[in-house]
C-alpha positions in Angstrom: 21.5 19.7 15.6 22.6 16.5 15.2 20.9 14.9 18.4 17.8 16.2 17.7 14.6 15.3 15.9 13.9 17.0 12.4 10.6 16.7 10.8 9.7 17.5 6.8 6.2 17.0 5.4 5.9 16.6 1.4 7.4 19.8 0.3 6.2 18.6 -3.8 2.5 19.3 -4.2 0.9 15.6 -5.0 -1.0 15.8 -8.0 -1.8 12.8 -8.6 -2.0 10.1 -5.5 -0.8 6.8 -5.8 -3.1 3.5 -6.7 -3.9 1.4 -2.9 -5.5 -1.0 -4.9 -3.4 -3.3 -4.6 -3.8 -3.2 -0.8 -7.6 -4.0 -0.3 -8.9 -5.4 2.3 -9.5 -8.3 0.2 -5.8 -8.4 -1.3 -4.9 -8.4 2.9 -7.3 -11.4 3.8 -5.9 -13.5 0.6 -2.6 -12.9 1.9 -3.5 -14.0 5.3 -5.3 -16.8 4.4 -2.0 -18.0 2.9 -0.2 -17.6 5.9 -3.1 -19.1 8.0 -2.6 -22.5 5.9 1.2 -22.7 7.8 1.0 -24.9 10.9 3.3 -22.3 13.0 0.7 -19.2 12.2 -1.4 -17.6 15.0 -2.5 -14.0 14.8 0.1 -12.4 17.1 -1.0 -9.6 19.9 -2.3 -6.1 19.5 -1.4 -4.6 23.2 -3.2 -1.8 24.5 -1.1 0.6 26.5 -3.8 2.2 28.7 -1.6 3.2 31.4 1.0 5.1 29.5 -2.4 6.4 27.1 -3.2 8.0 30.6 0.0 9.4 31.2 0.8 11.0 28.2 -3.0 12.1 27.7 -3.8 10.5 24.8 -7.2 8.5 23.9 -5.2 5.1 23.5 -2.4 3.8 22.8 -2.5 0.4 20.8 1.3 -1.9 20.6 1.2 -4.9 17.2 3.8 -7.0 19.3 5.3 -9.2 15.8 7.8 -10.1 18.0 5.2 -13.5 18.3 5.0 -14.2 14.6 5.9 -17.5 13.3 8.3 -18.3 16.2 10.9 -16.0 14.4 10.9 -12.8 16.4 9.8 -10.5 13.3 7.6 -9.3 10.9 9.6 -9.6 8.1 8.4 -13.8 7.3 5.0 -12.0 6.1 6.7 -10.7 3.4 9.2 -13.0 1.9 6.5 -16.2 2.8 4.2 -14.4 0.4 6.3 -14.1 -2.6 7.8 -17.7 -2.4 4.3 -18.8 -2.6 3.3 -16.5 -5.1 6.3 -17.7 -7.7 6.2 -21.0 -6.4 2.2 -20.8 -7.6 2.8 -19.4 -10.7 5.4 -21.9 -11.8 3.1 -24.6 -11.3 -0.6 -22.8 -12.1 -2.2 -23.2 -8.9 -4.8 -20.8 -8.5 -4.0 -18.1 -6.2 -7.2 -18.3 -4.7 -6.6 -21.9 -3.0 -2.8 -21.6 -2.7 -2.3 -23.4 0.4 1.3 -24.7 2.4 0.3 -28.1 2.0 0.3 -27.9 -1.6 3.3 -25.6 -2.1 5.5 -28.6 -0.3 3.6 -31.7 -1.6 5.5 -34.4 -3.7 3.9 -33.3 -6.8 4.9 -29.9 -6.7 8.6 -30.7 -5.7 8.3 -32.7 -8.5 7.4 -30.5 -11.3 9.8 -27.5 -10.0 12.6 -29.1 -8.7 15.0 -27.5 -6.3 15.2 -23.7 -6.3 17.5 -21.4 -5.1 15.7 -18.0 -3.5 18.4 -15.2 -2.8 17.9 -11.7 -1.2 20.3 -8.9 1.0 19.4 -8.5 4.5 19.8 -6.4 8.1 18.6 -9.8 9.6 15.4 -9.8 9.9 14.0 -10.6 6.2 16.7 -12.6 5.4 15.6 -14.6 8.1 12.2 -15.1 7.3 13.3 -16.1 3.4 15.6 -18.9 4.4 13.2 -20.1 7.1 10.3 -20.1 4.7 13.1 -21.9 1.3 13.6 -24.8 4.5 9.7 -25.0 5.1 9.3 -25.9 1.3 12.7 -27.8 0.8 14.1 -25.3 -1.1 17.7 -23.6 -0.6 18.4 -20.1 0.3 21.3 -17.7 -0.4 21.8 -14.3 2.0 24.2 -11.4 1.9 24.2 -9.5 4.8 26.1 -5.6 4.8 29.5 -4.6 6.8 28.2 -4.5 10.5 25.9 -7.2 10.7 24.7 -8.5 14.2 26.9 -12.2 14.1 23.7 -13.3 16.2 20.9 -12.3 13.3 24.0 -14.3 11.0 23.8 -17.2 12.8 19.8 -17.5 13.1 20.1 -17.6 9.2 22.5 -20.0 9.1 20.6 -22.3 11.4 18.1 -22.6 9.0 20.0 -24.0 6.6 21.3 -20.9 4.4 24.2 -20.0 3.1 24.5 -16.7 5.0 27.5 -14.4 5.0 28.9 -10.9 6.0 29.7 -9.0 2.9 32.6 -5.7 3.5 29.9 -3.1 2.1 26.5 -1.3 2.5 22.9 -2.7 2.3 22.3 -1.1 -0.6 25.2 -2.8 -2.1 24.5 -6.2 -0.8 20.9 -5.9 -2.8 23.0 -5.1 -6.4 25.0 -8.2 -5.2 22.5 -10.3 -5.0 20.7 -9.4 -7.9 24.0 -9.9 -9.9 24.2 -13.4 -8.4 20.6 -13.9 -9.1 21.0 -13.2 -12.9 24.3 -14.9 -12.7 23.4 -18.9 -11.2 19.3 -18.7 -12.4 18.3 -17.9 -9.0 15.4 -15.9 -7.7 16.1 -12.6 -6.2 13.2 -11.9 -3.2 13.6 -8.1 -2.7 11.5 -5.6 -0.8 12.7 -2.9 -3.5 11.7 -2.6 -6.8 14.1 -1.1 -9.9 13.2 -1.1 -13.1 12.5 -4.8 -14.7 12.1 -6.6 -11.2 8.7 -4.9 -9.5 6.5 -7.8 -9.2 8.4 -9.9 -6.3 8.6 -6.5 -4.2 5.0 -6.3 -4.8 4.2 -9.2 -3.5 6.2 -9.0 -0.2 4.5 -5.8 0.2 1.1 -7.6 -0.7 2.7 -10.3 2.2 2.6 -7.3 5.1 -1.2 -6.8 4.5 -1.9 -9.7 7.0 -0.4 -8.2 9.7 -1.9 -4.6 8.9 -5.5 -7.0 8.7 -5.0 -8.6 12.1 -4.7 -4.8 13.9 -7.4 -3.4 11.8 -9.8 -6.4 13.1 -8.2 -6.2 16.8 -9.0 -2.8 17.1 -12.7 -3.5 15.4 -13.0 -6.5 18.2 -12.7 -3.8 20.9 -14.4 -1.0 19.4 -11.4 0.9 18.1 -10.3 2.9 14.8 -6.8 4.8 14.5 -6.3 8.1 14.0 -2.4 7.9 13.9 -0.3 5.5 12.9 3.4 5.8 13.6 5.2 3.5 10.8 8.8 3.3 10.9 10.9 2.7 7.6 13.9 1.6 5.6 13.6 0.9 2.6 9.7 1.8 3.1 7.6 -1.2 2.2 6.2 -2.1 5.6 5.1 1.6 6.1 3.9 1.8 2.8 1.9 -1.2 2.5 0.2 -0.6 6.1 -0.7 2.9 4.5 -2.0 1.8 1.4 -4.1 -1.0 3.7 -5.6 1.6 5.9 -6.3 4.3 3.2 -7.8 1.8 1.0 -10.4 1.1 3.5 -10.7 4.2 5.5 -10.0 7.1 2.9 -8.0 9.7 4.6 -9.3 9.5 8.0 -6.3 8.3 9.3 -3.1 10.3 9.6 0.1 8.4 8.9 3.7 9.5 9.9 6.8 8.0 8.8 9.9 7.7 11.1 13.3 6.8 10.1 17.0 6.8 11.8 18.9 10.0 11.0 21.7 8.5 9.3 20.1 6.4 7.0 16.3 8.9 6.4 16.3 8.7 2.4 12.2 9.2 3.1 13.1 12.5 5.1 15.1 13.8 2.5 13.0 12.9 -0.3 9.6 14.6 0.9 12.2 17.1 1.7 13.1 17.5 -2.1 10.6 20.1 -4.3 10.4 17.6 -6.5 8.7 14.6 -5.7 11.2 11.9 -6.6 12.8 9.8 -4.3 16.5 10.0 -3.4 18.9 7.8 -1.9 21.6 8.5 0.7 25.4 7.3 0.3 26.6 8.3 3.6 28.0 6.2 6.3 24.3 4.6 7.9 26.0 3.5 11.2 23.2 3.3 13.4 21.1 0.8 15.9 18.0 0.6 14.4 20.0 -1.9 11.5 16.7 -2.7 10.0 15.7 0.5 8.7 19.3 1.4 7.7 18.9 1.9 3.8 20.0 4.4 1.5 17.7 4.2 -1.4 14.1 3.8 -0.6 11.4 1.4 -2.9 10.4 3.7 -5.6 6.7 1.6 -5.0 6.9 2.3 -1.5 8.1 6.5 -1.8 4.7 7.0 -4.5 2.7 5.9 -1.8 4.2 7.2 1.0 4.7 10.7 -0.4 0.8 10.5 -1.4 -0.5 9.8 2.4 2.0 10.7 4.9 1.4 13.3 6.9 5.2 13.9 8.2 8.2 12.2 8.1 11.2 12.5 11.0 14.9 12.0 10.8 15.4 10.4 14.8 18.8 9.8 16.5 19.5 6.7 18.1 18.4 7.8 21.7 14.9 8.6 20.3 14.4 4.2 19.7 16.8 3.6 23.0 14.4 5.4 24.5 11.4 3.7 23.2 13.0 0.5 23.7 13.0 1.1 28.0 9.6 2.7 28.1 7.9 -0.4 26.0 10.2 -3.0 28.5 9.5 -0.9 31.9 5.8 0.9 31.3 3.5 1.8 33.2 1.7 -0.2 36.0 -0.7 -2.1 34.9 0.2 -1.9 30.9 2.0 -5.2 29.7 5.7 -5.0 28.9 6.7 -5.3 25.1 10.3 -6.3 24.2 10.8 -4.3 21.2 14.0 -4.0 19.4 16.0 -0.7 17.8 14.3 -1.3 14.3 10.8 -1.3 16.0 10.6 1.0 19.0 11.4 4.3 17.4 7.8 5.0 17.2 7.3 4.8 20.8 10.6 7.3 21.6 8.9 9.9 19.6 5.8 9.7 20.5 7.3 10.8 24.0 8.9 13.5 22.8 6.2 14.9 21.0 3.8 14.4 24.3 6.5 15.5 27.1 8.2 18.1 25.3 7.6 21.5 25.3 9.2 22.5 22.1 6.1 20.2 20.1 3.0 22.1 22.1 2.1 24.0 18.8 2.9 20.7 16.4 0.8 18.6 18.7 -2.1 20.8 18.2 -1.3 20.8 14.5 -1.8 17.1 13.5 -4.4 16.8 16.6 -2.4 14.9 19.4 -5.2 15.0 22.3 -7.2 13.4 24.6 -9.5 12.2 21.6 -6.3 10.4 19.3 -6.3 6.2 19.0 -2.4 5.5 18.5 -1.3 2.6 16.7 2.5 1.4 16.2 3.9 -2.2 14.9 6.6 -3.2 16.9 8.2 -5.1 14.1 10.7 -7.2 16.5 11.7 -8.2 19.5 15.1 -8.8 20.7 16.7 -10.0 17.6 20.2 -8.9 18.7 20.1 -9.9 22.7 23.0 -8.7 23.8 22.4 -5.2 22.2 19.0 -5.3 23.5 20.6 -5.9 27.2 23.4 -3.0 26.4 20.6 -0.5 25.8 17.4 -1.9 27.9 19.4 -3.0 31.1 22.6 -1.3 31.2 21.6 2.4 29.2 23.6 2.8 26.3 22.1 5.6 23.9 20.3 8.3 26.3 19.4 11.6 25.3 21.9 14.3 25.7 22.6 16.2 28.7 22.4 19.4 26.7 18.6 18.4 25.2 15.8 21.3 26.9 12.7 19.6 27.7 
């Protein structure tokens, strides 16, 4: 039924697994020592939930709260930060190795590349962290944002000095627009999906997310701690994929991943759903809260790796993140509240079901949901969108149905 939760693991047998090498460790502490050289990075807050670990009878339960990172409420400035740099680096030959923020916005450099124009489709969040990261190096930004757009997460963009606007169609469609305009004025599209011809840009946002799947990997190390699950939510699938590809690169397959999506918009559902192999994209209406992860046609870069190391993927209706939402903003006593937004909370919401609900006793055994399992979720944003935050969080839009058996 519509309202309820559907699971799929890879119904394609996986031959052949996809490369992580990419993803290494070392890759990851490159990356982040690329972002450490901004003045506005700090490593931003791995939150253990021992309180609600207890109550649902788990091991531990471990929150990356990138609601902190870089003063812009989201992940996504990893991503797009990293693959300005990485252009910016190439066009001038500075070695990778050294690239620093101070150099990237130095005289000489502006110099020698002139002024740039960096364009890319958006939910809000990525589009964000592009134009704040073309105004940190005096470049210009240009960002298309699909039908339905939060006018906030607009305005944000616009603040920062882009030329940001609301187009009348789909994500999907806002990416083929801005890689038309791209090819068009001679500006550079920064995309977090790959088609054929553009692959190394995507790369290197996904390359960008490696800090932040670092910084939990060391926090949990700090305090003694290793995952055994990691819930990883997903649009097009870059973030979950490049936080798989970390972890498995280090860890092998000790770790078991799952990958959770809204049910209009669940291309990853319906591809491991598919006998054979090859990602598909959705062209229905994707009208649903979690905006962030609503995208038809997942990163062909991202699907390989997913589809190699996943061990399920869910299709979740809006109450399953609503949910999530309240439980992270009003836990338990004596765990520390997390504002999470509808892109980033999903994870929590069905982590409750699986735990309080009947139905999932002989799943839970399955994938080894016990007293013995470390958690770990990244809570890729805060309250992005306020005022829908307040509608769900404070006044209760999107419960479960009355009809829904426990």
């Amino acid at each position: 039924m519509h309202h309820q939760i559907q699971w799929t693991s890879v119904c394609s047998k996986t031959d052949h697994f996809a490369s992580v090498e990419a993803f290494s460790a070392e890759t990851a502490r490159r990356t982040r020592q690329f972002h450490r050289s901004f003045p506005q990075y700090r490593e931003t807050s791995l939150k253990p939930l021992s309180g609600l670990a207890w109550h649902w009878k788990v091991g531990g339960i471990f929150v990356k709260d990138e609601s902190e990172r870089f003063g812009l409420n989201a992940f996504k400035v990893l991503g797009g930060s990293y693959a300005i740099g990485r252009y910016l680096a190439d066009l001038c030959g500075l070695p990778l190795e050294s690239l620093q923020y101070s150099q990237i916005i130095s005289k000489e450099v502006k110099n020698k590349i002139g002024e740039i124009t960096f364009v890319t489709a958006t939910d809000g969040n990525h589009g964000r962290g592009v134009a704040w990261t073309a105004a940190q190096l005096g470049q210009k930004s240009v960002v298309y944002m699909p039908k339905g757009s939060s006018l906030t997460r607009l305005d944000h963009i616009r603040e920062l000095g882009s030329a940001a606007e609301i187009l009348d169609c789909s994500y999907d469609d806002c990416v083929r627009r801005a890689a038309m305009q791209a090819k068009q004025n001679e500006w550079i599209l920064v995309q977090d999906t790959s088609f054929p011809g553009y692959e190394e840009i995507p790369n290197w946002i996904m390359q960008g997310y490696t800090t932040m799947a670092l910084e939990a990997d060391e926090q949990m190390e700090r305090i003694g701690e290793r995952p055994t699950h990691i819930f990883l939510q997903a649009g097009v699938g870059s973030m979950a994929a490049a936080v798989v590809a970390y972890f498995v690169s280090k860890y092998g397959k000790e770790i078991q991943f799952f990958v959770v999506e809204p049910k209009t918009a669940d291309c990853m559902f319906r591809s491991a759903q598919e006998p054979d192999g090859k990602a598909h994209c959705i062209t229905q209406q994707m009208n649903t809260i979690m905006a962030g992860l609503a995208c038809g046609e997942p990163n062909p870069a991202a699907w390989k790796i997913l589809k190699s190391y996943s061990s399920t993927f869910f299709s979740c209706p809006d109450w399953v993140s609503a949910n999530g939402m309240r439980i992270l903003a009003a836990p338990v006593k004596g765990d520390e509240p997390i504002i999470s937004g509808e892109s980033a909370a999903v994870g929590i919401g069905l982590l409750e079901e699986l735990m309080q609900n009947r139905q999932w006793g002989t799943f839970r055994k399955k994938i080894g949901l016990n007293e013995h399992s470390k958690i770990l979720f990244f809570s890729t944003e805060g309250n992005t969108d306020p005022q829908r935050y307040q509608d769900i969080v404070w006044h209760g839009a999107f419960h479960r149905p009355n009809n829904f058996t426990k």
